[in-house]
VMD Tcl script that builds the backbone (N, CA, C; Angstrom):
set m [mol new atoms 186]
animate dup $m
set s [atomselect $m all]
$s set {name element resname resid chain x y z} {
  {N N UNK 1 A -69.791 187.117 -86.901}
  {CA C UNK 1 A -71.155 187.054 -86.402}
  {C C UNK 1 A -71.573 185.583 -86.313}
  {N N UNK 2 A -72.121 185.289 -85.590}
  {CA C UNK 2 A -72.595 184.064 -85.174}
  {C C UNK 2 A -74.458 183.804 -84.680}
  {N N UNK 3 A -75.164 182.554 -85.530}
  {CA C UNK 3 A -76.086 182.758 -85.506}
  {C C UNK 3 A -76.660 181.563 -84.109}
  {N N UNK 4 A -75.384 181.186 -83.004}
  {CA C UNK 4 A -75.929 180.280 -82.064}
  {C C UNK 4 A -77.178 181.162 -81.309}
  {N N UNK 5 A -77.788 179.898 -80.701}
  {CA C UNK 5 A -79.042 180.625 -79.742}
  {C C UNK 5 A -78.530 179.847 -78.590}
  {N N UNK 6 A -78.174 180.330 -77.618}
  {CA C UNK 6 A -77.993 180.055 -76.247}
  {C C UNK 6 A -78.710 179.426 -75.280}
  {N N UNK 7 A -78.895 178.170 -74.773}
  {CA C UNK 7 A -79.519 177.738 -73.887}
  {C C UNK 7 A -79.943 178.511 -72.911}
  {N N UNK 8 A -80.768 178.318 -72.682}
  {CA C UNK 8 A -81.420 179.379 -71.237}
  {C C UNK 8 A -80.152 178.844 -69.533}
  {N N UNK 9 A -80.056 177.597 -69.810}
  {CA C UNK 9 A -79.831 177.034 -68.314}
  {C C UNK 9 A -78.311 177.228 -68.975}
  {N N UNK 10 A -77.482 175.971 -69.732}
  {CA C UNK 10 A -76.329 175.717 -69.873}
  {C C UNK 10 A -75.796 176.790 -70.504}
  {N N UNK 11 A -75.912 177.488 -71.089}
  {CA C UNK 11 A -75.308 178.558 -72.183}
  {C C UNK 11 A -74.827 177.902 -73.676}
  {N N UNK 12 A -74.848 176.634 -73.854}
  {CA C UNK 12 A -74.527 176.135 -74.805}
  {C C UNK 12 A -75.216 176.411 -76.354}
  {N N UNK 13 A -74.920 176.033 -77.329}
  {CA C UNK 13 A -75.592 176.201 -78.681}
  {C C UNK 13 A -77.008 175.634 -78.924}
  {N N UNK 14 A -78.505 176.077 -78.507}
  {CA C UNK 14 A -79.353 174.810 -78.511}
  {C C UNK 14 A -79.151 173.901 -80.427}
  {N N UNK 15 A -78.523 174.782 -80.842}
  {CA C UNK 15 A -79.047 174.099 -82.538}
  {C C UNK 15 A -77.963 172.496 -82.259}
  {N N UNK 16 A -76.800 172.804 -81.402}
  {CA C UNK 16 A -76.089 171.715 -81.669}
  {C C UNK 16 A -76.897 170.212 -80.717}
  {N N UNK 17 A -77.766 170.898 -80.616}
  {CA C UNK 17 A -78.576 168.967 -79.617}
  {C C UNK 17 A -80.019 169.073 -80.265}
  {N N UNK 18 A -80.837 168.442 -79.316}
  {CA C UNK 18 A -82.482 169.012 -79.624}
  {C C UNK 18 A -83.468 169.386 -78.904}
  {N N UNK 19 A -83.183 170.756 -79.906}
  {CA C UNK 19 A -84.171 171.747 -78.863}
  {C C UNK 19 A -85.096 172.079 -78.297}
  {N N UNK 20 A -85.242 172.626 -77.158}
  {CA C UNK 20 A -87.063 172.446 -76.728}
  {C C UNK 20 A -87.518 174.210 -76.556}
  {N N UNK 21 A -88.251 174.974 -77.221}
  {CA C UNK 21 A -88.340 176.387 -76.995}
  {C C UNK 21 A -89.716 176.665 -76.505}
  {N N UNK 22 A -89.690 177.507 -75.307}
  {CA C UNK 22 A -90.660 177.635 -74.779}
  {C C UNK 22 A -90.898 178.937 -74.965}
  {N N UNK 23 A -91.871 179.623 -74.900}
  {CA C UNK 23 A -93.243 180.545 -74.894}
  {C C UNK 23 A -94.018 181.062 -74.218}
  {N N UNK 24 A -94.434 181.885 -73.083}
  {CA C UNK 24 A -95.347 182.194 -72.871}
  {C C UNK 24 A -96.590 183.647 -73.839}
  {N N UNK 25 A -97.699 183.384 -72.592}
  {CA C UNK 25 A -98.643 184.821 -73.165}
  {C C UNK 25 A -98.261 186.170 -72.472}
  {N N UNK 26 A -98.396 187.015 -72.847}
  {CA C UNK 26 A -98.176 188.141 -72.490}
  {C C UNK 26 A -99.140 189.243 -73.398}
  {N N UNK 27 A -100.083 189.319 -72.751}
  {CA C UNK 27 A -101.272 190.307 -73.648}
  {C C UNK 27 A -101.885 189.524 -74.767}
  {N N UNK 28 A -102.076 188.369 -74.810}
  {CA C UNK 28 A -102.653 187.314 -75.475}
  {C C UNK 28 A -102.302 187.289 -76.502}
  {N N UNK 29 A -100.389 187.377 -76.548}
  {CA C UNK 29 A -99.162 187.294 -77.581}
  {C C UNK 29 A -98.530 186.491 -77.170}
  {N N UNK 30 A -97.913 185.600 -77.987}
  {CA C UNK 30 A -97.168 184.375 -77.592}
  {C C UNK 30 A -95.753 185.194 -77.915}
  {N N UNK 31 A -94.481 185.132 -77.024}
  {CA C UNK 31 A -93.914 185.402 -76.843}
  {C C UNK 31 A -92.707 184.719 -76.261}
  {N N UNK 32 A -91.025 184.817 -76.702}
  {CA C UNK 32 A -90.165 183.787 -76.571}
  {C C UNK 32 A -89.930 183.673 -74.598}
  {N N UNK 33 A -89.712 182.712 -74.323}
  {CA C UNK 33 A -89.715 182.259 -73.095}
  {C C UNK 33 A -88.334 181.985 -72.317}
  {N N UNK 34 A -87.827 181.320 -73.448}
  {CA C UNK 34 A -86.169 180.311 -73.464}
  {C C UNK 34 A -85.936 179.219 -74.205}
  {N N UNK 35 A -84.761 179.063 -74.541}
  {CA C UNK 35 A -84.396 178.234 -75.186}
  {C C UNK 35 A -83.471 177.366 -74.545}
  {N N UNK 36 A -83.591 175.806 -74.591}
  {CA C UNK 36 A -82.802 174.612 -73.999}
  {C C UNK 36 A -82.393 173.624 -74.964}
  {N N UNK 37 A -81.276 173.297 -74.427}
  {CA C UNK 37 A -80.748 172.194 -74.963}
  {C C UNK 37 A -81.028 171.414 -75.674}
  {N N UNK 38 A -82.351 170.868 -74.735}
  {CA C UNK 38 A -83.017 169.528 -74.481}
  {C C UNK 38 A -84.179 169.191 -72.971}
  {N N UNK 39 A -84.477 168.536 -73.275}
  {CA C UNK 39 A -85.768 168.439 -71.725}
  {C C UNK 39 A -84.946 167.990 -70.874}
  {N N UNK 40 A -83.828 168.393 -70.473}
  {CA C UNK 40 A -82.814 167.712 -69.690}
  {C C UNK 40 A -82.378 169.151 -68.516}
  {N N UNK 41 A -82.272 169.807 -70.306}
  {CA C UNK 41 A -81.852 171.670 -69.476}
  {C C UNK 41 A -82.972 172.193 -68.953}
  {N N UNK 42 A -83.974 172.300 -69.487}
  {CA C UNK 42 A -85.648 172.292 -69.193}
  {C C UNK 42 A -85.906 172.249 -68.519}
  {N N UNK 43 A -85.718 170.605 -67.487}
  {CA C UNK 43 A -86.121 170.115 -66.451}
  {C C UNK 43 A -85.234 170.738 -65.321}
  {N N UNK 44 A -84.240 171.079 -65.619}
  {CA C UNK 44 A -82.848 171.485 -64.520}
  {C C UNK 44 A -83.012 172.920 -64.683}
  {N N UNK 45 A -83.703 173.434 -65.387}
  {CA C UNK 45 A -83.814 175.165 -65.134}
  {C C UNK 45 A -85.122 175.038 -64.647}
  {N N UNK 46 A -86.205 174.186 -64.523}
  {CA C UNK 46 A -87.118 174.712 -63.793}
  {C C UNK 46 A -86.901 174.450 -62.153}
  {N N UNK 47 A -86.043 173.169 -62.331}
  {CA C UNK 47 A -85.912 172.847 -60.324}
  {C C UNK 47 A -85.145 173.529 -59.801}
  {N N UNK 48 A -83.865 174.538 -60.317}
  {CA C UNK 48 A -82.903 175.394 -60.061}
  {C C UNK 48 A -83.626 176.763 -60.328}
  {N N UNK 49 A -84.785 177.023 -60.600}
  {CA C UNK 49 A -85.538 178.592 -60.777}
  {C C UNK 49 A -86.572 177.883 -59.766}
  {N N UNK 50 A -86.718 177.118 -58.953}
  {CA C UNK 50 A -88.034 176.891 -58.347}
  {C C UNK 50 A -89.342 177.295 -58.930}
  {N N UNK 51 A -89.706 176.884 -60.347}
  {CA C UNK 51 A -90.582 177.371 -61.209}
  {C C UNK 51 A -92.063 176.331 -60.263}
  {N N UNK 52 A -92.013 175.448 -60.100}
  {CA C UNK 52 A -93.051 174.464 -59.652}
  {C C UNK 52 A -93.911 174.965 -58.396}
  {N N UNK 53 A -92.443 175.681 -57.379}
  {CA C UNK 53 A -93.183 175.993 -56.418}
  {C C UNK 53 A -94.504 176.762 -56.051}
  {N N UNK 54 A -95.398 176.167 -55.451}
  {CA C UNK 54 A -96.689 177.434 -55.394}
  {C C UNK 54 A -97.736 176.823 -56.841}
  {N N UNK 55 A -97.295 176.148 -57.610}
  {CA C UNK 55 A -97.503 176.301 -58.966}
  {C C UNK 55 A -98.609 174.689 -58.890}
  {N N UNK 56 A -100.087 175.024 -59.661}
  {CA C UNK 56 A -100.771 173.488 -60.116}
  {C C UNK 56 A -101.307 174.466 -60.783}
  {N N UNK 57 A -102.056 172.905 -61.610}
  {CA C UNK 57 A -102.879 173.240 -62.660}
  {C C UNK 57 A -104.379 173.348 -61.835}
  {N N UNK 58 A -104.729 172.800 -61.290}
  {CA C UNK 58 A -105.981 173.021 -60.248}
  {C C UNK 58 A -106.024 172.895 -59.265}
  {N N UNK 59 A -107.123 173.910 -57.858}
  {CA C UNK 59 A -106.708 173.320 -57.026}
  {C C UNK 59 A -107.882 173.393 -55.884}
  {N N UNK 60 A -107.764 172.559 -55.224}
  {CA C UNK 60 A -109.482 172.690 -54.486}
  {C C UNK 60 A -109.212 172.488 -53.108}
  {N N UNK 61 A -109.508 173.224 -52.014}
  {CA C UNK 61 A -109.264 172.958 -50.620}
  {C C UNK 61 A -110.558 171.998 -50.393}
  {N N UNK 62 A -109.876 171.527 -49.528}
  {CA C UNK 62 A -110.934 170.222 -48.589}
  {C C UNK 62 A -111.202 170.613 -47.326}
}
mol reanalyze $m
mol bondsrecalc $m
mol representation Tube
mol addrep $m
């Protein structure tokens, strides 16, 4: 048995680098999201999931 946790993007061990674990809400429960590497895998699973697209924090037509 093995207690690795798997990167979301690389599949690698996140415990063996440093990890970044994300979260969202879901019924105003915080809840596991994924686990990365590093803000490296992070950054490369959100531009390879097109997470950004469509996506701001505010937004106002002119």
């Amino acid at each position: 048995m093995t207690d690795a946790i798997e990167c979301t993007y690389c599949g690698s061990d996140v415990r063996r680098h440093d990890p970044v674990f994300v979260e969202e809400l879901e019924a105003g429960e915080r809840v596991p999201a994924g686990a990365f590497c590093n803000y490296a895998c992070l950054s490369s699973h959100i531009d390879a999931a097109g997470l950004t697209t469509g996506a701001s924090c505010e937004w106002r037509p002119e």
